[in-house]
mmCIF file of the N, C-alpha and C atoms, coordinates in Angstrom:
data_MODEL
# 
_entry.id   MODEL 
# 
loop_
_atom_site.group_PDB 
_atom_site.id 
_atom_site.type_symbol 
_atom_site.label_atom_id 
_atom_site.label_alt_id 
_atom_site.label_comp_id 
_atom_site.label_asym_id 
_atom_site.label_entity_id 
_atom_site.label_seq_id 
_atom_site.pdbx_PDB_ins_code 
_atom_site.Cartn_x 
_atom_site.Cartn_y 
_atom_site.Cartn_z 
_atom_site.occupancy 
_atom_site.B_iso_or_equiv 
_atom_site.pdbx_formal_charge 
_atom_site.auth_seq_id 
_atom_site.auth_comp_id 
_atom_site.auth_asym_id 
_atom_site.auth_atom_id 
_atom_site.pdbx_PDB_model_num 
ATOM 1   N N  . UNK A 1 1  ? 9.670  -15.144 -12.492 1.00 0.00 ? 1  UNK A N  1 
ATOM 2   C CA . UNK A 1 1  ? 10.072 -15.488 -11.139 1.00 0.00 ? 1  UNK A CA 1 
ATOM 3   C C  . UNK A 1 1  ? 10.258 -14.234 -10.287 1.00 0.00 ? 1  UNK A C  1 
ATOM 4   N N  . UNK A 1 2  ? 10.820 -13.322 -11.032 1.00 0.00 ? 2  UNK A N  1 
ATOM 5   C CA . UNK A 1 2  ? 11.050 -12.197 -10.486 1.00 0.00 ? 2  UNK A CA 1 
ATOM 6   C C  . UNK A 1 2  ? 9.392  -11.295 -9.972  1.00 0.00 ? 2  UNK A C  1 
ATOM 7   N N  . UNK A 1 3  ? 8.878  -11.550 -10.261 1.00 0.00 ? 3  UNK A N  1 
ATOM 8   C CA . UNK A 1 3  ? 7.186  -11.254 -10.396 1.00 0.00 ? 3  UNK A CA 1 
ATOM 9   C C  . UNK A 1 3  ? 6.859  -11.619 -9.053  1.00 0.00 ? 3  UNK A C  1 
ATOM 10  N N  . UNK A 1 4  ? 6.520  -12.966 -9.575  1.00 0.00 ? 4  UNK A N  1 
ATOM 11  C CA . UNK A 1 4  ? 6.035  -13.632 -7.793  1.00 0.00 ? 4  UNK A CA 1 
ATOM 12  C C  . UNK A 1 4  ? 7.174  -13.332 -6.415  1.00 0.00 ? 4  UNK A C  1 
ATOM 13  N N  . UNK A 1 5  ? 8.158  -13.271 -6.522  1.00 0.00 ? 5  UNK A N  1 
ATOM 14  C CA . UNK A 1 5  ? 9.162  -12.315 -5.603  1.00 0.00 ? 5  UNK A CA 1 
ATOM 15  C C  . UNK A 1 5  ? 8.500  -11.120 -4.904  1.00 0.00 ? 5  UNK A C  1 
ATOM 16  N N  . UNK A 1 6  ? 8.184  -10.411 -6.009  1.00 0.00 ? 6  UNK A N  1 
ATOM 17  C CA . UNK A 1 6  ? 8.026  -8.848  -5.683  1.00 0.00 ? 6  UNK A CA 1 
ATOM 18  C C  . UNK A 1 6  ? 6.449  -9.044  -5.438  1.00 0.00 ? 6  UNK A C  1 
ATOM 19  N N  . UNK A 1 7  ? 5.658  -9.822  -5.418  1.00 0.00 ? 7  UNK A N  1 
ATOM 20  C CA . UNK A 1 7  ? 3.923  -9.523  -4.789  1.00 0.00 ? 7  UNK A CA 1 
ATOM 21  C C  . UNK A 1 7  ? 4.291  -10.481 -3.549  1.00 0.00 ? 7  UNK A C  1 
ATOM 22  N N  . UNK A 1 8  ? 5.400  -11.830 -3.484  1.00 0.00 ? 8  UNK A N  1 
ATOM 23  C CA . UNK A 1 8  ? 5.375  -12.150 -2.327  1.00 0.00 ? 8  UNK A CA 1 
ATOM 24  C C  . UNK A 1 8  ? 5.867  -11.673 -1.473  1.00 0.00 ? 8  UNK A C  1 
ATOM 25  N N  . UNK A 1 9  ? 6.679  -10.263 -1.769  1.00 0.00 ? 9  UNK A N  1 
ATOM 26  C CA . UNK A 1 9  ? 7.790  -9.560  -0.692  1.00 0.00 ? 9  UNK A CA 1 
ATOM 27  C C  . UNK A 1 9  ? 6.874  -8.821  -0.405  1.00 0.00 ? 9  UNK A C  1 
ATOM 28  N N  . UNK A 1 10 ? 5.945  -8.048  -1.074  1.00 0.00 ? 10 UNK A N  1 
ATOM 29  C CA . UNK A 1 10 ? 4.795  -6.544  -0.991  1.00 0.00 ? 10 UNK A CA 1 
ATOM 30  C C  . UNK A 1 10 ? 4.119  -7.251  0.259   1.00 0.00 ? 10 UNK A C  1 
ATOM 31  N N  . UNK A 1 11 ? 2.933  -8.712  -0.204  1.00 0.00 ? 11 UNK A N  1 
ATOM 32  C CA . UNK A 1 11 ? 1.955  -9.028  0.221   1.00 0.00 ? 11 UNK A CA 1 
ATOM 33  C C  . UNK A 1 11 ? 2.309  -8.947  1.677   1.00 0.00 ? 11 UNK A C  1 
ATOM 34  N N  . UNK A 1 12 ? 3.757  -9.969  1.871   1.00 0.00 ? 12 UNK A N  1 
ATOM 35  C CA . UNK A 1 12 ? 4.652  -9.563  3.212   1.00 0.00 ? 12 UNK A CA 1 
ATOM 36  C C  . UNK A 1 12 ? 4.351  -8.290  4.286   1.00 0.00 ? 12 UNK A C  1 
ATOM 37  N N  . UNK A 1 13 ? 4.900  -7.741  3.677   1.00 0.00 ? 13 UNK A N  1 
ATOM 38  C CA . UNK A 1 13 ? 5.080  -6.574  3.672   1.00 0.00 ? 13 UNK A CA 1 
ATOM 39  C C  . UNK A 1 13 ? 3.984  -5.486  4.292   1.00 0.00 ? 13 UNK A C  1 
ATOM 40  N N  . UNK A 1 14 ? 2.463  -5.742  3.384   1.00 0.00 ? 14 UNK A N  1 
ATOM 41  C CA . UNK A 1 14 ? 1.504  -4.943  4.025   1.00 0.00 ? 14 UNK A CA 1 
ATOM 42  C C  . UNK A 1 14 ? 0.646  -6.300  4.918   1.00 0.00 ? 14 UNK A C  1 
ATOM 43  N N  . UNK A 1 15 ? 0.885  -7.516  4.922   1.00 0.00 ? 15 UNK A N  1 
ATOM 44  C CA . UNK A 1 15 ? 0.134  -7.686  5.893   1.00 0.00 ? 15 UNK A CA 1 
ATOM 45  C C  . UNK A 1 15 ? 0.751  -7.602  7.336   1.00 0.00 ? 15 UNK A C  1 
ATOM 46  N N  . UNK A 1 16 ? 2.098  -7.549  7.272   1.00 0.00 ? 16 UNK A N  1 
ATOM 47  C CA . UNK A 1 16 ? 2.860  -7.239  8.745   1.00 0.00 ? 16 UNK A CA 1 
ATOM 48  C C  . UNK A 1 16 ? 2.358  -5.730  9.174   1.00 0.00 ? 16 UNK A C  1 
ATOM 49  N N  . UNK A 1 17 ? 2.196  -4.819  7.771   1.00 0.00 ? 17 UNK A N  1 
ATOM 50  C CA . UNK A 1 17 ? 1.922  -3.793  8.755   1.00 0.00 ? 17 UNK A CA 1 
ATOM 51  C C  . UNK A 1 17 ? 0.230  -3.257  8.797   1.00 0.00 ? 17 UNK A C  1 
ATOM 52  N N  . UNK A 1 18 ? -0.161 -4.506  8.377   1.00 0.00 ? 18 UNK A N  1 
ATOM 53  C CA . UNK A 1 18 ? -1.639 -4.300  8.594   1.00 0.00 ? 18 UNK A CA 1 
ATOM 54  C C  . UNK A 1 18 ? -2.517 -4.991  9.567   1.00 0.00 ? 18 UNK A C  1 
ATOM 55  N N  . UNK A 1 19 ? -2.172 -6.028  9.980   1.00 0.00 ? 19 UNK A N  1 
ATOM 56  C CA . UNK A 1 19 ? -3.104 -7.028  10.666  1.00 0.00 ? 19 UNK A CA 1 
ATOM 57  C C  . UNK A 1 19 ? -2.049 -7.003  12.639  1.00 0.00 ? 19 UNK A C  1 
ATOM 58  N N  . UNK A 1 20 ? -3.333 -6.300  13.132  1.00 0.00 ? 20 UNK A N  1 
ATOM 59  C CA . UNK A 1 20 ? -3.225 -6.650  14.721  1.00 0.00 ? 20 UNK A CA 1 
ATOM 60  C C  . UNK A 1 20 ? -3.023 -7.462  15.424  1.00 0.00 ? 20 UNK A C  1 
ATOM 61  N N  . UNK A 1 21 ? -3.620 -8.152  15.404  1.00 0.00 ? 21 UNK A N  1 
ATOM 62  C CA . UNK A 1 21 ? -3.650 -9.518  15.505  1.00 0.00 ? 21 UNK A CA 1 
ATOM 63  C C  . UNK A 1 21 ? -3.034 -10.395 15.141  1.00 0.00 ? 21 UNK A C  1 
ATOM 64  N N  . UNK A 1 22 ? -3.174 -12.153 15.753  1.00 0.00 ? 22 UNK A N  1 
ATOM 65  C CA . UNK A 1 22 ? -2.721 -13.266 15.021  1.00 0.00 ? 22 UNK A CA 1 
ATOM 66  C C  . UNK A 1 22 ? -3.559 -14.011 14.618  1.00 0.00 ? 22 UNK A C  1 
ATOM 67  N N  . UNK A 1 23 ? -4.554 -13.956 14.502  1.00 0.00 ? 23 UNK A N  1 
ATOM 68  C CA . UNK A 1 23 ? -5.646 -14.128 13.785  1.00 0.00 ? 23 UNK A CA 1 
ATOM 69  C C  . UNK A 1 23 ? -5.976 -13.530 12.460  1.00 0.00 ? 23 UNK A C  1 
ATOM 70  N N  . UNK A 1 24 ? -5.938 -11.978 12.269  1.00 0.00 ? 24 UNK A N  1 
ATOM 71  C CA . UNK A 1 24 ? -5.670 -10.614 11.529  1.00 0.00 ? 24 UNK A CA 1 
ATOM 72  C C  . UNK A 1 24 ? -4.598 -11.606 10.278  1.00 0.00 ? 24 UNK A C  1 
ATOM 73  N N  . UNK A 1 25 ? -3.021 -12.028 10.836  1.00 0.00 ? 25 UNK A N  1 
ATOM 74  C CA . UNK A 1 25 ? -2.061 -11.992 10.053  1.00 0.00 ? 25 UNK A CA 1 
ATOM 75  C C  . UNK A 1 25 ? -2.403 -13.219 9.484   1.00 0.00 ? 25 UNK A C  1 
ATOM 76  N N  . UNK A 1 26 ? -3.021 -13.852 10.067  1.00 0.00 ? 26 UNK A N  1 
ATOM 77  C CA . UNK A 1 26 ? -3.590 -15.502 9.473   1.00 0.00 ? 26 UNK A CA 1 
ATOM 78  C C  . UNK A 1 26 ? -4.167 -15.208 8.156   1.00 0.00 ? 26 UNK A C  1 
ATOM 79  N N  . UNK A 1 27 ? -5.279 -14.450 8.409   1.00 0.00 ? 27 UNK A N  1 
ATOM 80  C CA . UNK A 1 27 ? -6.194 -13.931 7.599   1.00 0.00 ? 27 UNK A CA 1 
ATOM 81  C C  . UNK A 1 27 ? -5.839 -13.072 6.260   1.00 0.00 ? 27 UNK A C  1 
ATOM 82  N N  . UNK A 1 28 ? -4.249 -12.791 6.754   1.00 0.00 ? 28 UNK A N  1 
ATOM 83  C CA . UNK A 1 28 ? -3.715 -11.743 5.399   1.00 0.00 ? 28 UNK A CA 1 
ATOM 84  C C  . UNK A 1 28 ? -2.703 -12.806 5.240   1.00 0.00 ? 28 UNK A C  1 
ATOM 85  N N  . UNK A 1 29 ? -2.231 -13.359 5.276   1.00 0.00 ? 29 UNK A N  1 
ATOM 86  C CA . UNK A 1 29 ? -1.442 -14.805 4.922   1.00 0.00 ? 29 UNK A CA 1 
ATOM 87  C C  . UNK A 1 29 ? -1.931 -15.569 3.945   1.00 0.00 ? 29 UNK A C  1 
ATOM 88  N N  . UNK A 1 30 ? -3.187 -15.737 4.435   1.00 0.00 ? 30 UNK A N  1 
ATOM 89  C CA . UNK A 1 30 ? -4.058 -16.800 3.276   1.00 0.00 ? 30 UNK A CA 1 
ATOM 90  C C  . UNK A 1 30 ? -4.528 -15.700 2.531   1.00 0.00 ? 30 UNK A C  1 
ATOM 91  N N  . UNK A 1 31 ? -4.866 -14.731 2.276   1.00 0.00 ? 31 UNK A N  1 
ATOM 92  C CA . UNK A 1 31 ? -4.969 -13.673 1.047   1.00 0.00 ? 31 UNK A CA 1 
ATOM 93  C C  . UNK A 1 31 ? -4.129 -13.472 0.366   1.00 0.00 ? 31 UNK A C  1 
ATOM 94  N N  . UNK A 1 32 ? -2.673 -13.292 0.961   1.00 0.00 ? 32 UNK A N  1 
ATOM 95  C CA . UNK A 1 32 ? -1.276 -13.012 -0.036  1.00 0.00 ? 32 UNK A CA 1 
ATOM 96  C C  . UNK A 1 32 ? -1.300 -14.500 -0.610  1.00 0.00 ? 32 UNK A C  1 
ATOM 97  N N  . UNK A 1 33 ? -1.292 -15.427 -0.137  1.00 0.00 ? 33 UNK A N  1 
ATOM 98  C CA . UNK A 1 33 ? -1.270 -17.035 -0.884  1.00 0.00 ? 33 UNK A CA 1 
ATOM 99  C C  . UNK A 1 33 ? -2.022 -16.939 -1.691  1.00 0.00 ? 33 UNK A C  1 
ATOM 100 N N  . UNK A 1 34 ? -3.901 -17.065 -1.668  1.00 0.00 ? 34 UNK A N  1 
ATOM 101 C CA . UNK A 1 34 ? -4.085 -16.992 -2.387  1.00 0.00 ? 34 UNK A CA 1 
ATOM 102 C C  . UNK A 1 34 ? -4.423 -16.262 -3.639  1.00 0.00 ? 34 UNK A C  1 
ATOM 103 N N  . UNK A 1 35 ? -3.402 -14.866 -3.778  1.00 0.00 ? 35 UNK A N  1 
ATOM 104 C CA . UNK A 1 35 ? -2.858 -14.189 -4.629  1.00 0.00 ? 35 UNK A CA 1 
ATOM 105 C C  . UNK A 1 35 ? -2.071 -14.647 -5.589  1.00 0.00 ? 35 UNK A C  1 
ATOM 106 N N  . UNK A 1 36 ? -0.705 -15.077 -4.858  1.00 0.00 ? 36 UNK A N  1 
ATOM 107 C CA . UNK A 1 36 ? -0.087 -16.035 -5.599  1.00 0.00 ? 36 UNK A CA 1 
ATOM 108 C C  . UNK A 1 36 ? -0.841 -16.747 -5.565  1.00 0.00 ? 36 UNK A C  1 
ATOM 109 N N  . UNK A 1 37 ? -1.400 -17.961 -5.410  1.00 0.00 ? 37 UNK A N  1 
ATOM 110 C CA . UNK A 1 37 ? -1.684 -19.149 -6.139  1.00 0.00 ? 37 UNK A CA 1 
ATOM 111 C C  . UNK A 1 37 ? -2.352 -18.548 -7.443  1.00 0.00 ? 37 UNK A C  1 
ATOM 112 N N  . UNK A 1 38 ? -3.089 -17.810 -7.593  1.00 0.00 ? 38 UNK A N  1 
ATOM 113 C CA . UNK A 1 38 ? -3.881 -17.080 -8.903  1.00 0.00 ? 38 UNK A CA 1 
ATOM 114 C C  . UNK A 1 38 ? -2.594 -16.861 -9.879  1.00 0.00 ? 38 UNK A C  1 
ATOM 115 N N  . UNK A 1 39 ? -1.757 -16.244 -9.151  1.00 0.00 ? 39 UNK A N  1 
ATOM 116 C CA . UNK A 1 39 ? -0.780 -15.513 -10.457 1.00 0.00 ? 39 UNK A CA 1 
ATOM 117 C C  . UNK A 1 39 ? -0.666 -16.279 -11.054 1.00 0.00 ? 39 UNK A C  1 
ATOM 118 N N  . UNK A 1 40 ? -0.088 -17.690 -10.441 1.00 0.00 ? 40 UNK A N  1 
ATOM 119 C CA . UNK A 1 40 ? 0.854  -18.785 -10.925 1.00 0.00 ? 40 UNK A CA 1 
ATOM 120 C C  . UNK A 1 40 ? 0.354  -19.547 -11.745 1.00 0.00 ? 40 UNK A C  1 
ATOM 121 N N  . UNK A 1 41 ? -1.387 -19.425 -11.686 1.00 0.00 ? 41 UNK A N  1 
ATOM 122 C CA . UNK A 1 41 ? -2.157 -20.480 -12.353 1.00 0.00 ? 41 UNK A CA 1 
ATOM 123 C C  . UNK A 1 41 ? -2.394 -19.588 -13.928 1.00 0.00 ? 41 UNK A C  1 
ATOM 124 N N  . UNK A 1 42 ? -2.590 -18.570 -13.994 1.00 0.00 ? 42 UNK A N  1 
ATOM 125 C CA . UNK A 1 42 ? -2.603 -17.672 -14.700 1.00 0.00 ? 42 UNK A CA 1 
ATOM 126 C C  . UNK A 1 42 ? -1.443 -17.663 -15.987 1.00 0.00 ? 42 UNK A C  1 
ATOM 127 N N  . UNK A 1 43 ? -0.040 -18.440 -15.531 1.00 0.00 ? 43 UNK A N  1 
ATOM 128 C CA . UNK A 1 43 ? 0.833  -18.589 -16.315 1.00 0.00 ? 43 UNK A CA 1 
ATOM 129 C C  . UNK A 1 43 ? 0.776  -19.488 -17.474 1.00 0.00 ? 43 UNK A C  1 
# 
């Protein structure tokens, strides 16, 4: 639990300070998701 915390706080994290846009943050939103969704399935 502690896992998915810390890639969902990161993913947070660099897409706020990566994406210009709101389109941009859309786009890194559904990448950090479907990050997690992988981890989780992975378990």
């Amino acid at each position: 639990m502690k896992t998915i915390a810390t890639v969902l706080a990161l993913s947070f994290a660099f897409a706020l300070a990566g994406c210009n846009t709101v389109r941009g943050a859309g786009q890194d939103i559904q990448k950090a998701g479907s990050v997690i969704e992988d981890a989780t399935k992975k378990k």
